[in-house]
RODRENLO-945086 format. One line per 5 residues: their letters; for each residue x, y, z of N, C-alpha, C. Coordinates in pm, whole numbers, plus 50000, padded with zeros to 5 digits. Layout:
! residues N
A> X,Y,Z,X,Y,Z,X,Y,Z; ...
END
This chain:
! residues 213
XXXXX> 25788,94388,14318,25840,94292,14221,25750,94169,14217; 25754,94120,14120,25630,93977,14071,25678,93875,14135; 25653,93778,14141,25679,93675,14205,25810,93626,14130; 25727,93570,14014,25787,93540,13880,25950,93630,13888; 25909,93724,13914,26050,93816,13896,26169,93761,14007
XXXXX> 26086,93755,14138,26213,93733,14238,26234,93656,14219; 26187,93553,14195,26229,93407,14186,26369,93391,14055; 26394,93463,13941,26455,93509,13870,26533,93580,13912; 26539,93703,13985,26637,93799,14016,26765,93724,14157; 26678,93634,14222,26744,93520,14338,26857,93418,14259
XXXXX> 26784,93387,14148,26848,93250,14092,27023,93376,14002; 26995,93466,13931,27039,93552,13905,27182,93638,14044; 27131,93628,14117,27170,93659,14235,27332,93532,14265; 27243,93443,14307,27379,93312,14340,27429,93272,14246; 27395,93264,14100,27502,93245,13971,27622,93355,13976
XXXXX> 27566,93497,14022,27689,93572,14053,27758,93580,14152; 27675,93579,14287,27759,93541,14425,27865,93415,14449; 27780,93288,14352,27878,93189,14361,28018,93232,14318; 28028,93270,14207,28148,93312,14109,28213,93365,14198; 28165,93484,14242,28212,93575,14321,28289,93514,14456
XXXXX> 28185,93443,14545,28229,93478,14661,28293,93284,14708; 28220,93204,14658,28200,93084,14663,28062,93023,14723; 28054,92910,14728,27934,92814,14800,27930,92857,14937; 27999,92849,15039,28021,92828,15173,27994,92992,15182; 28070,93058,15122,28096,93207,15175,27930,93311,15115
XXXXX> 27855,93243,15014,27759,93309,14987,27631,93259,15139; 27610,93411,15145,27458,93428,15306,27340,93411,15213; 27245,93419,15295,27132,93401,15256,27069,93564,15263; 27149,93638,15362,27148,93781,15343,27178,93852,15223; 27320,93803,15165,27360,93832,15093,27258,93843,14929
XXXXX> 27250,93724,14961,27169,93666,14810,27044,93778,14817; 26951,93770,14920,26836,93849,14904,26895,94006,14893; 26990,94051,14895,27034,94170,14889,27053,94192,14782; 27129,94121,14682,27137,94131,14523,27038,94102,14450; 26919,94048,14531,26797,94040,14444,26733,94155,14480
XXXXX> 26721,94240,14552,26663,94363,14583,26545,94245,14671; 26540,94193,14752,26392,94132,14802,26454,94077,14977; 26351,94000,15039,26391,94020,15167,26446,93870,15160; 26485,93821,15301,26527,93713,15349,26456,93598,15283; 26335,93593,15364,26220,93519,15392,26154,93473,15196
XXXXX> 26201,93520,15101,26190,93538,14962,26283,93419,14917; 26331,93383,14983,26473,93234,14960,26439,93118,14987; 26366,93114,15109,26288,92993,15135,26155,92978,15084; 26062,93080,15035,25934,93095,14999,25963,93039,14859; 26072,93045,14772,26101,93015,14622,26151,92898,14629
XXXXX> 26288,92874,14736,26334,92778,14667,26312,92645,14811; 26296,92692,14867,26291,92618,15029,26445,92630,15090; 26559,92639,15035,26678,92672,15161,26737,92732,15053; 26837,92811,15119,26949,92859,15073,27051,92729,15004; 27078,92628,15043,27093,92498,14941,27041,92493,14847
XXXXX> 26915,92444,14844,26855,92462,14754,26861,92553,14609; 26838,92662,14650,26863,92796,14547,26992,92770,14483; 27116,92744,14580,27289,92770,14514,27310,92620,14398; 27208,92525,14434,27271,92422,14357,27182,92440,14216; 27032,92513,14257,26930,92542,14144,27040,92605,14043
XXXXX> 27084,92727,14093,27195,92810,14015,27312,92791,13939; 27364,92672,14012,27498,92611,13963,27458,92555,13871; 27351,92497,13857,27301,92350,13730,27284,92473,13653; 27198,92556,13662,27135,92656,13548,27272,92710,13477; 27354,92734,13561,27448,92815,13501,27523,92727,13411
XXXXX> 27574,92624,13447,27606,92476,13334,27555,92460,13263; 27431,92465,13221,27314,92451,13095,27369,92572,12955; 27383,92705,13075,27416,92804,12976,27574,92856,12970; 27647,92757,13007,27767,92785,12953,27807,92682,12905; 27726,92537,12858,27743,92466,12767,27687,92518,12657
XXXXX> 27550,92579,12646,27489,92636,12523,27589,92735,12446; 27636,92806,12528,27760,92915,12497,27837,92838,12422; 27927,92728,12463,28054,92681,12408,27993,92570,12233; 27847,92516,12242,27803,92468,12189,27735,92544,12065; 27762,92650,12093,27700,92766,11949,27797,92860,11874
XXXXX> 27901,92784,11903,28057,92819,11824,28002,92796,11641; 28073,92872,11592,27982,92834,11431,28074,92724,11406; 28019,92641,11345,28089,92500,11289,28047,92463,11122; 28133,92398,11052,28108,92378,10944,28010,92266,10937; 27884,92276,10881,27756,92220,10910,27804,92059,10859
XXXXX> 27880,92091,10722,27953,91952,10627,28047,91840,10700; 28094,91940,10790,28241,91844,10866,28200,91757,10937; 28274,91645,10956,28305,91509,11006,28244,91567,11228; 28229,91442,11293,28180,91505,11377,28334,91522,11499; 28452,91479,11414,28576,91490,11476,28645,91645,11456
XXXXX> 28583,91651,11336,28639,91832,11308,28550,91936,11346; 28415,91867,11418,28350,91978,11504,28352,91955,11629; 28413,91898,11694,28450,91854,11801,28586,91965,11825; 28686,92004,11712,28807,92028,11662,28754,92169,11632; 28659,92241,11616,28638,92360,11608,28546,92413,11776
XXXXX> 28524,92314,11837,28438,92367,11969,28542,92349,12078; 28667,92289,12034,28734,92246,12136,28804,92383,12190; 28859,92489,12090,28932,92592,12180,28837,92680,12247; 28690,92727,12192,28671,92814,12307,28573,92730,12436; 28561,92580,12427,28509,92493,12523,28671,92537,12661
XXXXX> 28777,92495,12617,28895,92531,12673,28922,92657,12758; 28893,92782,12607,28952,92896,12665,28823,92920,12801; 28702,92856,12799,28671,92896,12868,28606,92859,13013; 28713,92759,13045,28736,92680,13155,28744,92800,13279; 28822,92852,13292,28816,92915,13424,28743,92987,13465
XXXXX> 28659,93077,13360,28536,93132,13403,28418,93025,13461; 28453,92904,13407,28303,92832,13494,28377,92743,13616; 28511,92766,13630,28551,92679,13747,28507,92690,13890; 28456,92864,13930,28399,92863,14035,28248,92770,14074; 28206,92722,13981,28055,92695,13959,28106,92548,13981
XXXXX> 28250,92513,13935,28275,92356,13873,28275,92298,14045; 28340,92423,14123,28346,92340,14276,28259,92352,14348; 28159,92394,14306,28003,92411,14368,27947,92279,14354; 28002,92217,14219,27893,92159,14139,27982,92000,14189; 28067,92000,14239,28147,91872,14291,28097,91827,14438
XXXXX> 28106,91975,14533,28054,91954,14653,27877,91898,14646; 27811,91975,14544,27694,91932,14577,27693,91752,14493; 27764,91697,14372,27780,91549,14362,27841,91513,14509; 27916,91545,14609,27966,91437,14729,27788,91456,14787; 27714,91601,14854,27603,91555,14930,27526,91486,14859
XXXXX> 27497,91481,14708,27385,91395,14686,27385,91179,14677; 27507,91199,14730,27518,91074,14787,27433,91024,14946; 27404,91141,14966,27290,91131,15140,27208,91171,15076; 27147,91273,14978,27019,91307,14943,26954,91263,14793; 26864,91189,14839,26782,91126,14722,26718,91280,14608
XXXXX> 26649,91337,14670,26670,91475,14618,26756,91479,14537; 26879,91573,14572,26971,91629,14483,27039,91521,14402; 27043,91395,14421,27075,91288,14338,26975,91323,14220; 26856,91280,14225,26737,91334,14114,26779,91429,14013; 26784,91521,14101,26817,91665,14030,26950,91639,13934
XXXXX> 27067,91616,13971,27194,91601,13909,27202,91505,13794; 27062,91360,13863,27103,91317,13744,27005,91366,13633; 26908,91447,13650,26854,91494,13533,26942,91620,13501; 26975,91681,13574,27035,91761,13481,27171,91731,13367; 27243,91613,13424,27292,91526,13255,27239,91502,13198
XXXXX> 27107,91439,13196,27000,91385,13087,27023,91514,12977; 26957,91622,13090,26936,91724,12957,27049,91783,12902; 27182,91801,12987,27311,91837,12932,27314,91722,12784; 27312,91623,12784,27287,91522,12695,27210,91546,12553; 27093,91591,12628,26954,91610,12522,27053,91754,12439
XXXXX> 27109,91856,12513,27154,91983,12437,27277,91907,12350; 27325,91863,12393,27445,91803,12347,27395,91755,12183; 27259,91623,12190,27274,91578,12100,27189,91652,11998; 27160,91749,12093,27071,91859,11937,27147,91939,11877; 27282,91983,11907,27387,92007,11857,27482,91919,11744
XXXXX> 27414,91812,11810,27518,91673,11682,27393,91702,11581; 27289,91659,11617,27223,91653,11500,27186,91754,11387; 27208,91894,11469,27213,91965,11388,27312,91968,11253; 27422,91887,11257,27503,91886,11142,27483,91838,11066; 27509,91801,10925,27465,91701,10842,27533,91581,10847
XXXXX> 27642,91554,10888,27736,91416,10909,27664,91388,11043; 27624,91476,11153,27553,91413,11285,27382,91377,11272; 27367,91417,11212,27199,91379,11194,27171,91267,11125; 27296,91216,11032,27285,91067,10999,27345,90946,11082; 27404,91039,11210,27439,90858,11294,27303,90809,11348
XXXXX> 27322,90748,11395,27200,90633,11485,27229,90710,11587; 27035,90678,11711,27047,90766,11826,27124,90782,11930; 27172,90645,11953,27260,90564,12039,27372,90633,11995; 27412,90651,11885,27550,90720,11874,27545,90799,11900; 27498,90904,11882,27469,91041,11914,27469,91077,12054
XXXXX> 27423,90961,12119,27396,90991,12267,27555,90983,12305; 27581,90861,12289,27751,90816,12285,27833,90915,12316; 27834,90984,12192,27900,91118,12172,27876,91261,12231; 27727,91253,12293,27726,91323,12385,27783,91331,12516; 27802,91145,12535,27812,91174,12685,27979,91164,12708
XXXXX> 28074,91149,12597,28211,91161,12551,28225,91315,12563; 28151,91360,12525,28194,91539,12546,28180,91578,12657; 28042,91534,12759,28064,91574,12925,28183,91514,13000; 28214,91409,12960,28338,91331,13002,28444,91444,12988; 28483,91477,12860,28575,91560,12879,28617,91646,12953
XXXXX> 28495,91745,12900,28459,91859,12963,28500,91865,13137; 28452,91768,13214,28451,91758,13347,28568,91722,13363; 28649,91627,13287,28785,91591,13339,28862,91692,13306; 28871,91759,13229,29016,91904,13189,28944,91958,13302; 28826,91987,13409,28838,92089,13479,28836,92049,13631
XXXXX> 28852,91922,13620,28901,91843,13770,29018,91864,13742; 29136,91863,13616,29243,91814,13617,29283,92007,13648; 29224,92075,13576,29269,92216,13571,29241,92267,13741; 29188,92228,13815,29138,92268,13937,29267,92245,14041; 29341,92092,13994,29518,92060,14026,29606,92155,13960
XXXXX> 29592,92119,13876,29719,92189,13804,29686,92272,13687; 29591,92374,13676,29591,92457,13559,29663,92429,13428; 29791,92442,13417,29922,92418,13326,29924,92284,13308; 29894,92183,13316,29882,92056,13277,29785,92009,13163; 29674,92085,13174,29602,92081,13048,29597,92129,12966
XXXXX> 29560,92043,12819,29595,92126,12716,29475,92242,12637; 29548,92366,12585,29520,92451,12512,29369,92382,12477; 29283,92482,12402,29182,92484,12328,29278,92426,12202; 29384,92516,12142,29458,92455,12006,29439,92319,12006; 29565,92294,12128,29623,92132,12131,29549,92069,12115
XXXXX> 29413,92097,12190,29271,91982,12158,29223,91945,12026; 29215,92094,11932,29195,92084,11853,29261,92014,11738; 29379,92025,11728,29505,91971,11694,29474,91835,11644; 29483,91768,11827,29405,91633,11829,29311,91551,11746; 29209,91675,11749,29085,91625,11726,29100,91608,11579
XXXXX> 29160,91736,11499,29175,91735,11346,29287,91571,11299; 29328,91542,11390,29439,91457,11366,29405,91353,11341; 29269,91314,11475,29207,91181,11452,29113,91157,11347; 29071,91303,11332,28947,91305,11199,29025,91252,11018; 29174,91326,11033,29246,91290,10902,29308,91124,10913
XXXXX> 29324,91062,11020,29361,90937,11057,29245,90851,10998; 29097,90906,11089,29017,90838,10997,28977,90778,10881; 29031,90988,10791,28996,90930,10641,29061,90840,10610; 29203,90881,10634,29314,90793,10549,29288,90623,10571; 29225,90597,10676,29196,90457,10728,29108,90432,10650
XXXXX> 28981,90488,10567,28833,90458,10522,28887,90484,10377; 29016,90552,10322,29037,90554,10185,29060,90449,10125; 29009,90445,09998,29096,90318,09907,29240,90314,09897; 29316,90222,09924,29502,90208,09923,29490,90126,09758; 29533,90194,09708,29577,90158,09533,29656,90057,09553
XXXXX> 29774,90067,09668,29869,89913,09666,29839,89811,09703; 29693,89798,09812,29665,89677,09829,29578,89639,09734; 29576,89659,09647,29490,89598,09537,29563,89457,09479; 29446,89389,09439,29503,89293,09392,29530,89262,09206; 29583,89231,09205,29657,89334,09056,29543,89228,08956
XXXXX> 29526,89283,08840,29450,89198,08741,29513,89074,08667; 29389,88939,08686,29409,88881,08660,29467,88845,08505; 29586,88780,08478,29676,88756,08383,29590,88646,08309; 29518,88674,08158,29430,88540,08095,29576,88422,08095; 29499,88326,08137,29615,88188,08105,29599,88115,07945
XXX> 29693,88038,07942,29704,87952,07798,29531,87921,07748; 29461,87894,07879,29310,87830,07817,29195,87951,07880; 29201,88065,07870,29160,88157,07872,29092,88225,07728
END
């Protein structure tokens, strides 16, 4: 196998072992066993078995945001009613990435001792960010905010995202539906209009010509 390859078939390896088995409970035996390659192939790629599981966890977040972020959306709509169309399968598909979500918590407590994995984590929001806002802009109502907004609104969606699955990690049943979100989201988008419409009653009625008019 190529280099190129193990190094792929490893990273491939702990995105499924994590799921599977967890952080703590995945070996370094293990891992080189599902890559078809030896031990000594874990540290030569990634330098520790740390190393590799947190490489994996980030990777795997990249592509199960891309997943939830390539929902078809109406290119025209407001960026509240695409928020309102990504919201149920962002939702429905919370528990499939929850094993990854407590990988990805333990390794935020160590990178408070390691300058390293601090680095790493915080670039990998940057670019959760960067995907985020190439997704806004792809719309036609998102490609006309300012960059700053865009970013805004990117980093309002990781917000979310992370809190329904701290909160779902307590109490599953406490958070709401993909619907309910959506619900929401359509709710605040029609609140909007109605706020940005012209009101016919507050008008101020036409002026009446007087005697010297």
């Amino acid at each position: 196998m190529a280099s190129a390859d193990t190094k792929t078939a490893l990273l491939d390896a702990a995105k499924q072992l994590v799921g599977e088995r967890g952080y703590a409970a995945t070996s370094v035996r293990e891992l080189a066993a599902a890559a078809g390659t030896n031990i000594a192939a874990v540290n030569y790629h990634f330098g520790s078995r740390e190393k590799l599981l947190n490489r994996a966890v980030l990777e795997y977040f990249l592509e199960w945001s891309d997943r939830v972020t390539e929902v078809d959306v109406d290119p025209d709509a407001e960026p509240l009613a695409q928020l309102a169309a990504r919201a149920r399968a962002m939702v429905d598909d919370l528990p499939a990435a929850q094993p990854a979500f407590v990988v990805f918590l333990e390794a935020l407590l160590q990178a408070r001792r390691s300058p390293e994995l601090h680095r790493q984590l915080s670039e990998h929001y940057a670019e959760q960010r960067r995907r985020a806002m190439r997704s806004i802009a792809a719309s036609n109502s998102g490609r006309d905010l300012p960059p700053r907004f865009q970013e805004v609104l990117a980093s309002y969606i990781l917000a979310v995202v992370d809190g329904l699955q701290l909160q779902a990690l307590l109490d599953p049943q406490a958070i709401p539906t993909g619907e309910e979100l959506a619900v929401l989201y359509e709710g605040l988008a029609a609140s909007a209009r109605a706020d940005s419409a012209p009101n016919p009653g507050s008008a101020s009625p036409p002026r009446q010509p007087g005697p010297g008019s």
